[in-house]
C-alpha beads as a LAMMPS data file, in Angstrom:
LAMMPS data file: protein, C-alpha beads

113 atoms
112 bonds

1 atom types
1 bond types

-500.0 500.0 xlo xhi
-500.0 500.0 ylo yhi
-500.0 500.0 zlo zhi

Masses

1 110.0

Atoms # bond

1 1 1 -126.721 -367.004 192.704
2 1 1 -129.163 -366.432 190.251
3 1 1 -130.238 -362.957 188.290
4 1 1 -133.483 -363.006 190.517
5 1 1 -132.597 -361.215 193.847
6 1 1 -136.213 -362.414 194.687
7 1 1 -135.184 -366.158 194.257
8 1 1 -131.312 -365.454 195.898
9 1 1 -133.759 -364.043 199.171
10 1 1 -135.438 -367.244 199.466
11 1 1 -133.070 -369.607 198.543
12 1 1 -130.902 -367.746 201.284
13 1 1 -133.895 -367.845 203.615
14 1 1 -134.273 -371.693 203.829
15 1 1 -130.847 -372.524 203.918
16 1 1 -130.019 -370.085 206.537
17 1 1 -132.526 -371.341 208.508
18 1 1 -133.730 -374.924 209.826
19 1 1 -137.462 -374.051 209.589
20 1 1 -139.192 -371.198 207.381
21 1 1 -142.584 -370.279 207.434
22 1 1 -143.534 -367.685 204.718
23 1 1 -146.596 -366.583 205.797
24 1 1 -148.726 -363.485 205.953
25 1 1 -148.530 -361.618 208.912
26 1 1 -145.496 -362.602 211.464
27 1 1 -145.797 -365.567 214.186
28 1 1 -147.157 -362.941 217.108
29 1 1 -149.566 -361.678 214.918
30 1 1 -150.636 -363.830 211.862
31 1 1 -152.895 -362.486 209.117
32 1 1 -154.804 -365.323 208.217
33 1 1 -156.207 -368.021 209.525
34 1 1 -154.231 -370.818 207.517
35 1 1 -150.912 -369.086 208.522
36 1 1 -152.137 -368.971 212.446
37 1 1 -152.757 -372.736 211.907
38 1 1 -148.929 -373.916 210.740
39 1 1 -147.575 -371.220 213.155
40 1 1 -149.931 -372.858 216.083
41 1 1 -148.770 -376.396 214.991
42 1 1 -145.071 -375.493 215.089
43 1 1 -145.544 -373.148 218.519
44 1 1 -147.305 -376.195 220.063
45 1 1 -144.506 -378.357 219.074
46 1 1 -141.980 -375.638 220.785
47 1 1 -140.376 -375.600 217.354
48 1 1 -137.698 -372.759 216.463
49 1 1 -138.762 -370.686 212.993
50 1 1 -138.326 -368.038 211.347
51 1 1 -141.455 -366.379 210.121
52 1 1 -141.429 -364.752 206.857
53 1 1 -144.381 -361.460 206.430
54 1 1 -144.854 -361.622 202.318
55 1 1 -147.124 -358.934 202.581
56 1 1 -145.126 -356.643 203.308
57 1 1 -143.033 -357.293 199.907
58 1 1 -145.429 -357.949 196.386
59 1 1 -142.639 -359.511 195.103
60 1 1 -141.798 -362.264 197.495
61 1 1 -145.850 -362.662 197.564
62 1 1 -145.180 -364.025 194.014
63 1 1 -141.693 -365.135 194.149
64 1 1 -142.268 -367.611 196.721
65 1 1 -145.367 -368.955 194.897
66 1 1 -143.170 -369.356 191.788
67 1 1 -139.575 -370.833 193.585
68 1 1 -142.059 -373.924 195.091
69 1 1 -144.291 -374.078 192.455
70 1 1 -147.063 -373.942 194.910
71 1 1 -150.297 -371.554 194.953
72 1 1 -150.865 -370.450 198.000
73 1 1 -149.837 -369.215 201.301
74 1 1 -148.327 -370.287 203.642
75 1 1 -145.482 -372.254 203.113
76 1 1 -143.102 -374.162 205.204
77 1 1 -139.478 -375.427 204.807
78 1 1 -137.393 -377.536 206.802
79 1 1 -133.709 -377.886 206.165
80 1 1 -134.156 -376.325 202.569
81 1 1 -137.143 -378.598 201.292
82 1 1 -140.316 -377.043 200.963
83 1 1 -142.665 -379.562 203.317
84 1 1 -146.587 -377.897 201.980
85 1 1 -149.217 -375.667 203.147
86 1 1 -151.655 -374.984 206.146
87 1 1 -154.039 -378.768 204.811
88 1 1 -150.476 -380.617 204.632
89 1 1 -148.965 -379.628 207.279
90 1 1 -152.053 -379.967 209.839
91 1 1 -152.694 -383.304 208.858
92 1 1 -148.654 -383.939 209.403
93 1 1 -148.850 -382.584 212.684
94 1 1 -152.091 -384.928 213.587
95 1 1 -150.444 -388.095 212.227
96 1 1 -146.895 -387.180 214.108
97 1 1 -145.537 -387.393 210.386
98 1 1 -144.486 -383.596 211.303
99 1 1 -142.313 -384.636 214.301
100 1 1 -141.123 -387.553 212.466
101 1 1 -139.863 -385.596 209.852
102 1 1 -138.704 -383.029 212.601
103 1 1 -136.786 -385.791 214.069
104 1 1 -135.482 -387.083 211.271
105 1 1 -133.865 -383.502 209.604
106 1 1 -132.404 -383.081 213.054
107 1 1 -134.709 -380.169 214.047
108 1 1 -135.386 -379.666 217.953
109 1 1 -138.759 -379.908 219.126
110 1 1 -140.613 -380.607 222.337
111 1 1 -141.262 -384.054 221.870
112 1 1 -143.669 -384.544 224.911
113 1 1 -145.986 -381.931 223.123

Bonds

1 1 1 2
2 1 2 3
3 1 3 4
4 1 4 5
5 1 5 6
6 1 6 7
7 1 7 8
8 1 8 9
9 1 9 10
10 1 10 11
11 1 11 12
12 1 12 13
13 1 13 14
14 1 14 15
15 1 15 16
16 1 16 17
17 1 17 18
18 1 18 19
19 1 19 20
20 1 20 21
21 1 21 22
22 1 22 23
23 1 23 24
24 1 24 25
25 1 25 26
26 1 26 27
27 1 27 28
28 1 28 29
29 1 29 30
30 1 30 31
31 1 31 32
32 1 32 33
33 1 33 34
34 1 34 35
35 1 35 36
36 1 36 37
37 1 37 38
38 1 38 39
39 1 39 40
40 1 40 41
41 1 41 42
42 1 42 43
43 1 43 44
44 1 44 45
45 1 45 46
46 1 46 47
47 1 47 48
48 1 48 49
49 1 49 50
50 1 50 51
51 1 51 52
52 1 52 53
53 1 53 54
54 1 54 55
55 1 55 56
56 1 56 57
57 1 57 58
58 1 58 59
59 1 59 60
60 1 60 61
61 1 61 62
62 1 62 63
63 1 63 64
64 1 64 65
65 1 65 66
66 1 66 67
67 1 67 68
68 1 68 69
69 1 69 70
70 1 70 71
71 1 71 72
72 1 72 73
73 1 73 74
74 1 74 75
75 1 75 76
76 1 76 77
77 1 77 78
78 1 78 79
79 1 79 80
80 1 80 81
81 1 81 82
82 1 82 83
83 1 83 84
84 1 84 85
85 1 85 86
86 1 86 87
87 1 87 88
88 1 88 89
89 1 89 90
90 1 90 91
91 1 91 92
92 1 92 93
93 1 93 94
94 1 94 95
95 1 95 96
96 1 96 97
97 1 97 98
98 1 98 99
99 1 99 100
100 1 100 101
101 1 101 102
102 1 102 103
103 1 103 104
104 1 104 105
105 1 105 106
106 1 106 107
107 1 107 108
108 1 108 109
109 1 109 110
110 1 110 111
111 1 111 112
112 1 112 113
């Protein structure tokens, strides 16, 4: 535990949970465009997740952005290591690097997607 509740959250967050989006808005109703692509990527794939709404909490909007040392929004774990954004994670998902590294964490997918 560290003195940032903020930073305990997350860290909580992605080891709790196989796959984490952070995002804004939720998976049935994304509030950007970049966060509908990952979440349309990982729905396609049939892949379990928890989405995570930072706009509904200013401090996780920032938090998040400091824990991975990474600008922007959204941002996707699997199995506790932070994997990239909307660019890096599309272009995993059209080179099957995504359910490679699926495969390879032990995360269940729909393979024949």
């Amino acid at each position: 535990m560290s003195d940032n509740p903020v930073v305990d959250r997350i860290q909580n967050d992605i080891t709790s949970n196989d796959v984490v989006l952070y995002m804004k808005g939720t998976p049935v109703f994304p509030q950007c465009g970049f966060s509908a692509a990952v979440v349309q990527c990982l729905s396609h794939l049939g892949v379990k997740f928890k989405g995570i709404d930072i706009l509904t909490d200013p401090s996780l909007r920032q938090g998040i952005k400091e824990f991975s040392q990474w600008p922007t929004i959204p941002q996707l774990y699997v199995k506790g290591e932070f994997v990239g954004g909307c660019d890096i994670v599309r272009e995993m998902y059209q080179s099957g690097e995504l359910q490679e590294m699926l495969k390879t964490k032990g995360v269940s997918f729909n393979e024949a997607a």
